[in-house]
N, C-alpha and C positions, 0 to 999 in steps of 0.2 A: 367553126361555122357559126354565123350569127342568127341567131332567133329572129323568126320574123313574126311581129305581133301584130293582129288585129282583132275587128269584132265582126262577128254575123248575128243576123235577126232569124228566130223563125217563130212560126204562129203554129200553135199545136189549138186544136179541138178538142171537148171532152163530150163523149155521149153520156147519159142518163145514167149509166154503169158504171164513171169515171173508165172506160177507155179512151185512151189517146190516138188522135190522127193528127198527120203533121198534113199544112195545109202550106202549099208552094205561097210565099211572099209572090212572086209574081201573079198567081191566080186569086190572091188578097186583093192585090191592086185592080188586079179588073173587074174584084166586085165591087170598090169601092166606086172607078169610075167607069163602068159600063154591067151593070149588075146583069141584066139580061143574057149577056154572055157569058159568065161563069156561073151557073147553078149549083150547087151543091143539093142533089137530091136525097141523100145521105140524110139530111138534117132536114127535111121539109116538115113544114110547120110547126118547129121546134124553138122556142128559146134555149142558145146554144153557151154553154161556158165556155172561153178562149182564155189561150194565154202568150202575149207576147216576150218572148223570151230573148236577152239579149246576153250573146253568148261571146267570150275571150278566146282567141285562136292564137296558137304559137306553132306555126310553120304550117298554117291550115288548119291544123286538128283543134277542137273544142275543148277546152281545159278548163274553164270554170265560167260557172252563172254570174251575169254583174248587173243584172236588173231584170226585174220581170214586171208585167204590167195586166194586170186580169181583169177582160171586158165580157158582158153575156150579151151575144150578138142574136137576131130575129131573122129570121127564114119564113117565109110565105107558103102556104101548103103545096108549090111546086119548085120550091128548094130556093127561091129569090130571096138573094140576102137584101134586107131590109136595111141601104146606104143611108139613108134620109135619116132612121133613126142612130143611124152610130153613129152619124156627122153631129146631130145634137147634143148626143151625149158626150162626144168628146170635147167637145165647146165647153158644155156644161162642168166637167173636170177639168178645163184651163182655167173657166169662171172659180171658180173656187179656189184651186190652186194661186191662183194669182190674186185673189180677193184680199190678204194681209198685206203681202206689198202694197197694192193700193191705195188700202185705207190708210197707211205709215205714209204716203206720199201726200194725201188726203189734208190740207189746215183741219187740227181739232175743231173748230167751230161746224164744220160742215160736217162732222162724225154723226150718226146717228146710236142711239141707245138700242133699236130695230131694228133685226138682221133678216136681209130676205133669206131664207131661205128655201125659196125652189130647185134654184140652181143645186144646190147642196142634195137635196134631196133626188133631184133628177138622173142627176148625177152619179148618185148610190146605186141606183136602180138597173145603171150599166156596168156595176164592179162585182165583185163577188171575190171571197177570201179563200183560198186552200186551204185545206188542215196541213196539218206537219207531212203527213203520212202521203197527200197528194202534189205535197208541194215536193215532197223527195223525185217523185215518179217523173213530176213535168220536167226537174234538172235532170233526171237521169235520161230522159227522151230528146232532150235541146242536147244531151252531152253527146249523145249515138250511143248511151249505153244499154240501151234498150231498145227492142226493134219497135218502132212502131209505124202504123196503115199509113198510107198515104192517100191524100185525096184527091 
């Protein structure tokens, strides 16, 4: 029988205690475009760590991590995830991301020696880094090797 490969995404949350909730991709998407309707009170008025996890499947089952991506998302003291600000920040990390292409495409003469960096900086402010130790937890939680809450 032949292997069937693909990939799955999921979004796990971490509360203040580094526990994990895995947060349905579909109930992502409707806070991104209809926030009102998915609240997450769990996390109300919280600056929240996330991690989007993108995960390799062979025959459905998850077998290995192939890119993770760590955003700290805002909740409003009645659990409203704050869209407006993670649409900028995600901007702000393309801005960046794509800022050395640019300037390679860029004529030297129009190069500047001054680098803004807002974008950069703003940018940061949506990222945050795992330790070793938590970054095993979130592959093992994307893997299903560990149970975790659901929201």
């Amino acid at each position: 029988m032949m292997a069937i490969m693909g990939l799955s995404y999921c979004f796990l949350l971490l509360d203040p205690h580094d526990h994990l909730y895995r947060l349905p991709v579909a109930q992502f998407d409707r806070m991104l475009s209809a926030p009102a309707t998915a609240r997450v009170p769990r996390f109300a008025g919280q600056r929240v760590r996330a991690a989007g996890v993108h995960v390799q499947l062979v025959n459905r089952r998850p077998v290995a991590v192939v890119g993770a991506s760590f955003h700290v998302l805002q909740f409003d003291r009645t659990g409203l995830f704050d869209a407006d600000a993670y649409h900028q920040q995600e901007s702000r990390r393309a801005a960046v991301a794509l800022a050395p292409a640019l300037a390679a495409l860029s004529p030297a003469r129009t190069r500047s020696a001054v680098v803004d960096a807002t974008d950069r900086f703003a940018a940061h402010g949506g990222t945050w880094t795992p330790s070793k130790a938590l970054a095993r937890a979130i592959e093992a939680a994307a893997l299903g090797q560990v149970p975790c809450a659901r929201l």
